[in-house]
C-alpha positions in Angstrom: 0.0 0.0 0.0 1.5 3.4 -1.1 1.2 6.1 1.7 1.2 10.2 1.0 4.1 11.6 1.2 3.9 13.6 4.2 5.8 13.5 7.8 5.4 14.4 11.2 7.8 15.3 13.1 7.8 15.3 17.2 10.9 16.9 18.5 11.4 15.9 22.5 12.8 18.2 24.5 13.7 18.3 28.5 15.8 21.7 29.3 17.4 22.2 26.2 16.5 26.0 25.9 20.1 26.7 24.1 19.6 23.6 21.5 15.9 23.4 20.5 15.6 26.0 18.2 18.9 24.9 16.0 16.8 21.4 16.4 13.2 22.2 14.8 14.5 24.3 12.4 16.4 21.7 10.9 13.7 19.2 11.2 11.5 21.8 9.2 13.7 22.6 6.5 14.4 19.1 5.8 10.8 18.1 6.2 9.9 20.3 3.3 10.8 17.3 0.5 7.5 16.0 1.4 4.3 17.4 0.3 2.6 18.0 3.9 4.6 17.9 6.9 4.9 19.2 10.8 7.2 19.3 13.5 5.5 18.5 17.3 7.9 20.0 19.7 7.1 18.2 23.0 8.1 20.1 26.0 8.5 17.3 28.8 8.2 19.5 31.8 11.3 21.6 31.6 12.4 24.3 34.0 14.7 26.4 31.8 12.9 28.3 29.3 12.4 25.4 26.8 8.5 26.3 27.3 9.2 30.2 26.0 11.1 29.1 23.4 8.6 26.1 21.9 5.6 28.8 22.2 7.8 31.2 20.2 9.0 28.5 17.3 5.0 27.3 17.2 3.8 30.8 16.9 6.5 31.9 14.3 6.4 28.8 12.2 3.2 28.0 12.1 1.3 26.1 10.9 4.1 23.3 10.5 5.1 23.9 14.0 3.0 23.2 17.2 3.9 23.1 21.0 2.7 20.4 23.4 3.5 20.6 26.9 3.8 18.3 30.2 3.5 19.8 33.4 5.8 17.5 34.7 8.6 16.0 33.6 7.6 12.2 32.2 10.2 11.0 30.4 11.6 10.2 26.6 8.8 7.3 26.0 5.8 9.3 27.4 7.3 11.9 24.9 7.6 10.1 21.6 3.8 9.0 22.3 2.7 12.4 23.5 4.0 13.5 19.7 2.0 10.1 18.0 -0.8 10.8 19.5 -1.0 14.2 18.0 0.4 13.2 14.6 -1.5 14.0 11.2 0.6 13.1 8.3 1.6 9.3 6.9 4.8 9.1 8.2 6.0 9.5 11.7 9.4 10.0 13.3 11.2 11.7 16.1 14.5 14.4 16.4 16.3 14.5 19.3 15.7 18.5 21.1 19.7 18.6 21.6 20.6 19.7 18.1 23.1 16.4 18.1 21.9 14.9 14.5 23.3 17.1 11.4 21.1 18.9 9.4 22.5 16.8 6.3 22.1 13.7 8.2 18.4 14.1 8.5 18.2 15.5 4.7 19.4 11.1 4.3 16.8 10.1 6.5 14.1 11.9 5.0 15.1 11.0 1.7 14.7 7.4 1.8 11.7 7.8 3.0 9.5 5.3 0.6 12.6 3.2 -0.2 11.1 0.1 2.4 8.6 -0.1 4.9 10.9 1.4 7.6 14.3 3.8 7.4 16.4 2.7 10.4 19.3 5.2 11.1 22.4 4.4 12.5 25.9 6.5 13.1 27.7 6.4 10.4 30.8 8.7 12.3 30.4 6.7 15.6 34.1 8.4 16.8 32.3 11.6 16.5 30.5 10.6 20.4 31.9 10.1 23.8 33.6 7.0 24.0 31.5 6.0 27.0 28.6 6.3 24.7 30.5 4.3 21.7 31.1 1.1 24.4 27.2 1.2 25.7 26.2 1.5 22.0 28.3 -1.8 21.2 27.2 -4.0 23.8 24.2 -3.2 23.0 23.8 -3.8 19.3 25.7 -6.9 19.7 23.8 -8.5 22.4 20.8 -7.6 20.1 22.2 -8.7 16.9 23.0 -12.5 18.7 19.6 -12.8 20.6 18.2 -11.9 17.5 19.4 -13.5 14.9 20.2 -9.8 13.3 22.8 -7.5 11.6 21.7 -4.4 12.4 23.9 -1.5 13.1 21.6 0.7 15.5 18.6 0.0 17.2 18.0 3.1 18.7 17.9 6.0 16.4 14.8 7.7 14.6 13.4 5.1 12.9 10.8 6.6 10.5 7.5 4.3 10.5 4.2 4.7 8.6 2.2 6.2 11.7 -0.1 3.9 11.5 2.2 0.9 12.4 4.0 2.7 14.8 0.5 3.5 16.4 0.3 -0.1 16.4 3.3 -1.1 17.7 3.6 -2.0 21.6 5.3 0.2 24.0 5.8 -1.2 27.4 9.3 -0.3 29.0 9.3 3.5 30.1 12.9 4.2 29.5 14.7 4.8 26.8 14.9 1.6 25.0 11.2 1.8 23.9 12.6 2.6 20.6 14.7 -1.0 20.5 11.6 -2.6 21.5 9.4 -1.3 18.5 11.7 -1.6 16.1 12.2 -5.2 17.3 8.4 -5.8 16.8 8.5 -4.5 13.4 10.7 -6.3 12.4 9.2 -9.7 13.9 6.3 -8.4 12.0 8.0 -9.0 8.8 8.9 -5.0 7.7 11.2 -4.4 5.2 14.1 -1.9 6.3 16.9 0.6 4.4 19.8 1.6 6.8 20.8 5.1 6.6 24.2 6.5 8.2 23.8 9.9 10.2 26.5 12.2 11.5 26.5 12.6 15.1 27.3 16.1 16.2 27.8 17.0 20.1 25.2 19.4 21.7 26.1 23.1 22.0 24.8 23.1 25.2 24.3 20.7 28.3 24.7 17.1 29.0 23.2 13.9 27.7 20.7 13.0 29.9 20.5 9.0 28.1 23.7 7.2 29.5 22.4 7.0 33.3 23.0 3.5 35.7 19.2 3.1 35.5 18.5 3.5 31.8 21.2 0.8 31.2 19.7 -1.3 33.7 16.1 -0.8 32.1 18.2 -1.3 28.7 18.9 -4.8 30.2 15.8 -5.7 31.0 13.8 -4.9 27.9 16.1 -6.4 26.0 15.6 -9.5 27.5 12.0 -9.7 28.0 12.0 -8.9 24.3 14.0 -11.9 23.5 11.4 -14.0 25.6 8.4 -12.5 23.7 9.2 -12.6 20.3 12.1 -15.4 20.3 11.6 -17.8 23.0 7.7 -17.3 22.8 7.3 -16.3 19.1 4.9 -13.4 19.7 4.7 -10.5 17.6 1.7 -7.6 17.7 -0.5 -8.0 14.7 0.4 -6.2 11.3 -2.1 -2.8 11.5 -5.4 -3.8 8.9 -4.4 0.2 7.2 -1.0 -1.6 5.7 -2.6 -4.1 3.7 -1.6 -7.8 4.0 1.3 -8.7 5.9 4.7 -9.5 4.5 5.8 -13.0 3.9 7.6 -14.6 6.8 11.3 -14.6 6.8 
């Protein structure tokens, strides 16, 4: 089934004041290859003036541009589904609110949009990020790519879905690796995939707020109870009745 080419767009953001603007307008320049498209900034209950400067971008850009906010702070997950919820157009991804993915990396991702069911990003200049981050990132993707019979080379970037699968897809961890966990579905599912490198580029301002001792931990756990589900078990959700027919099996 061929989808419209149109994109939303939800940009999370948690106190990053200094980096959001540099973030949405990139997203919205980029976004402008497709016929319709809009950017969801998602303020997850900041304290720093991330509020003022959403309002502003929404009120400026619009009406590609809107501002959602939480009154408390709920997390990357709660974000990402705060922005689905909200979405309007075919196709449905997310940009990081720290400014850290180049504006010609994204210009890759949109463009392939169309090329398979699902453009799965990875990073291309991995010496480009803190080495801390590099070693997480490895374990990771290898301990995937083993349990799971795979070869991928990230599992946690902006994957770009049709929004009507990723509406279908489950979410049940609340941390970070929600993103391994629907990508992980689809692809039990049967999606077809097209990898595309991005450049990783350090925020201007602040500190990642990913690599924590709980979100690793949380990490550990969802990747295992994934393996359960969809290896041990065989589960997978069922393919959304919009798509069409499913895939065959691999």
């Amino acid at each position: 089934m061929e989808l419209e080419r149109s994109l939303s767009v939800v940009v999370p953001a948690y106190n990053e004041a200094e980096n959001l603007e540099g973030a949405v307008r990139d997203a919205l320049d980029a976004a402008q290859a497709f016929d319709d498209y809009e950017v969801i900034i998602v303020n997850d209950g900041s304290e720093d003036g991330t509020r003022e400067v959403a309002d502003r971008l929404a009120a400026e850009l619009a009406p590609h541009v809107r501002a959602i906010h939480h009154s408390v702070n709920r997390g990357f997950a709660e974000s990402y589904q705060t922005g689905l919820a909200h979405a309007g157009m075919a196709y449905f991804t997310f940009l990081p609110g720290d400014h850290e993915v180049t504006r010609d990396s994204i210009d890759n991702i949109f463009g392939a949009v169309g090329t398979a069911d699902l453009v799965v990003p990875y990073h291309g200049t991995p010496w480009n990020r803190a080495w801390h981050r590099r070693v997480l990132t490895f374990v990771c993707t290898t301990e995937i790519n083993v349990l799971f019979g795979r070869r991928l080379n990230y599992y946690q970037g902006p994957t770009v879905y049709p929004t009507a699968l990723a509406r279908a897809l489950p979410i049940t961890t609340h941390g970070f690796f929600f993103c391994t966990e629907m990508l992980l579905n689809a692809l039990a599912m049967g999606y077809s995939y097209v990898q595309v490198p991005l450049t990783h580029q350090e925020r201007a301002y602040g500190q990642s707020k990913a690599v924590k001792v709980s979100n690793v931990i949380n990490a550990e756990k969802t990747i295992l109870k994934l393996w359960w589900s969809l290896r041990v078990k065989g589960g997978a959700a069922p393919r959304p009745s919009s798509l069409g027919p499913a895939p065959a099996a691999e």
